[in-house]
N, C-alpha and C positions, 0 to 999 in steps of 0.2 A: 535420514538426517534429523527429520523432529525425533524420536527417541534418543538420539545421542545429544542436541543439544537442552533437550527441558531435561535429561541427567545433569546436568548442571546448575540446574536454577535454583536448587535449595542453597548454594555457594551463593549467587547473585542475589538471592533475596534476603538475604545477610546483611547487602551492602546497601540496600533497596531505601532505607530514610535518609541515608549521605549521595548515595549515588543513582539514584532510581531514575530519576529523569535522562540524567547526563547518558542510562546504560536507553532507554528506549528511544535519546535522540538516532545516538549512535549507531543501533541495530536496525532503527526502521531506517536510516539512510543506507546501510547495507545493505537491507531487503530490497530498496526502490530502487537501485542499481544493479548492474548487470550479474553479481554475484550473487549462487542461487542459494537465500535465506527465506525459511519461513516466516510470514509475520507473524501468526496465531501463536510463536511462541515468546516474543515480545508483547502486544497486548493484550494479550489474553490474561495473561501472571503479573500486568501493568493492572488490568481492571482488577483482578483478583486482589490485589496486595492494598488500591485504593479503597476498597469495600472495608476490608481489617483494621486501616488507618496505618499503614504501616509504608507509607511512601512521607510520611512527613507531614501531616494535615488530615485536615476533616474527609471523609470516606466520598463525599459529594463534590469538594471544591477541590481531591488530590484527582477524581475522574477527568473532571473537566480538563485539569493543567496535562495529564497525562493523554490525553488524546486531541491537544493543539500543542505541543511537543511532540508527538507521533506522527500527525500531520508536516509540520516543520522538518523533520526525519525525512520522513518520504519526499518531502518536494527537494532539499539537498541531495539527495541518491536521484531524481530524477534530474534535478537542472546537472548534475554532473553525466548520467549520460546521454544527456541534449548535447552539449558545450562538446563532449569529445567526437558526437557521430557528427555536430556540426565542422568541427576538424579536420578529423582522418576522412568523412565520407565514407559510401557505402561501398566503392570496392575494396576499399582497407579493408573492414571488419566484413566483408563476404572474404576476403584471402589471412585471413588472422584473427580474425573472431573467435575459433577457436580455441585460440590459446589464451581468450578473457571471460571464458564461460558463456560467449553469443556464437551461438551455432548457425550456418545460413538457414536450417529449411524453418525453425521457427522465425528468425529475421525474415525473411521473407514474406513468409506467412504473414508480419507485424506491417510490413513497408505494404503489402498490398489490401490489407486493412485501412489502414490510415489512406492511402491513397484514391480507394474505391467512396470512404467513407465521409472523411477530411478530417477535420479538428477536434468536433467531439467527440471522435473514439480518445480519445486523449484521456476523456473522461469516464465512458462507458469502461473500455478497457483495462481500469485500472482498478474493476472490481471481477477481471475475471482472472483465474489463475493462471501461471507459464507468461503465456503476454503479458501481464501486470506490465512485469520490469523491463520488458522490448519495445512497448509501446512509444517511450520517450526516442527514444533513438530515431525513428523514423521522420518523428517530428522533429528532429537537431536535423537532419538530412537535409528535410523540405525547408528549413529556417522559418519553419511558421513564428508569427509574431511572437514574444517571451510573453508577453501580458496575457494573451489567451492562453499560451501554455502554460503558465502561475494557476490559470483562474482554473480551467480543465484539469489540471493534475490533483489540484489540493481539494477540489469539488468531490472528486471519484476518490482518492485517498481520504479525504476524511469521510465519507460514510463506512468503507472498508476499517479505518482506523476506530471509531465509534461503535460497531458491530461489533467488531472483537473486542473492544475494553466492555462494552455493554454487557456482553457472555461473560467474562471473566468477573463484572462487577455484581452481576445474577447469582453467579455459582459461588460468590466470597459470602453473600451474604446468606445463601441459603441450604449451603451445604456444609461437614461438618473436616472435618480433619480430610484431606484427599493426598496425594501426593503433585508435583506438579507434573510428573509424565500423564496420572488419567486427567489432571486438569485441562491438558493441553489437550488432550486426544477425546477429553469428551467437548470440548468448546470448540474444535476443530468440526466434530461432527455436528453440532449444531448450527454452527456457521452455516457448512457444505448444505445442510438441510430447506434452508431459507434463504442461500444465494440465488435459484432461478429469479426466484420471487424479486430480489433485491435488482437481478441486471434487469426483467423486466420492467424494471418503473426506472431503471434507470438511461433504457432504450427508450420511452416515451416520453421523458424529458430532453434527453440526445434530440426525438424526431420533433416536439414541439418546439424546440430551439432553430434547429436549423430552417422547419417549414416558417417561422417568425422572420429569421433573419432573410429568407428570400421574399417575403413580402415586403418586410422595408425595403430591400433592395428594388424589386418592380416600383414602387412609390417612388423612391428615387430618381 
């Protein structure tokens, strides 16, 4: 699926100083909902294009807009599938999940994550791949509060979202003519290369939070 859709992005980035924002709100709500889309090939050719100056603005101040609109993306693909697992519930989408691209044994996988774990996998999870986009669901199940779910989604989505425009804004500036298939596939692998590293710190801010929040709590 990424080589067939960054075959397309020399069309898109055509449209990229009228339309560039509008296209990476759009896809990264895609990606953060249950249909399976790559991000890396939305921010990645976001950071890429911001570096060139060719989103509409300065190479620094189009970064920044491009990855709190990518953010913004991702938390719409996520509160839409909180809103509908809060709906239908989990024996709908375990008996018809299927036929909306949520399959049970990763849903499952996702519900006993979240359940073992509680809220901030909300956050941890939303920098590791496959669950990214399942994570929300289980949290629309449980009705955990929206507010923690805003704060955890957009926390893990925007380091996720900033990594990738980072790579993309690295490689516009220091590299020379590329096409955007190796763009995406060499930023992809750069990503993959330094995500342990990234869930780790982002498991130790997950366990300093919650061991925090059970000391307020005994003080209480």
């Amino acid at each position: 699926m990424l080589e067939t859709i960054a075959a397309h992005l020399d069309a898109i980035a055509a449209l990229a100083p009228t339309w560039g924002y509008l296209f990476v709100f759009v896809f990264m709500a895609v990606e953060s909902s249950f249909i399976p889309f790559p991000s890396e090939v939305v921010m990645i050719p976001a950071g890429f294009l911001a570096a060139r100056g060719e989103l509409g603005g300065g190479p620094c101040a189009s970064l920044a807009v491009a990855i709190v609109v990518g953010i913004l993306g991702s938390l719409a693909g996520a509160f839409a599938n909180y809103y509908i697992a809060l709906s239908v519930g989990k024996p709908f989408l375990e008996k018809y999940g299927k036929w909306f691209f949520v399959k049970k044994e990763p849903l499952d996988r996702a519900c006993e994550v979240f359940n073992r774990y509680g809220a901030a996998t909300t956050f941890v999870c939303r920098l590791v791949p496959v669950i990214r986009q399942l994570i929300s669901i289980p949290a629309g199940i449980s009705r955990m509060p929206i507010g923690a779910f805003a704060a955890f989604t957009a926390l893990g989505a925007g380091i996720w979202t900033a990594i990738l425009a980072a790579i993309g804004f690295v490689l516009g500036r220091s590299s020379g003519d590329m096409s955007y298939l190796d763009l995406v596939l060499r930023g992809k692998e750069m990503s993959m290369r330094h995500l342990p590293l990234v869930i780790a710190c982002a498991l130790l801010l997950a366990a300093t939070y919650i061991i925090a929040s059970k000391l307020v709590a005994r003080r209480r």
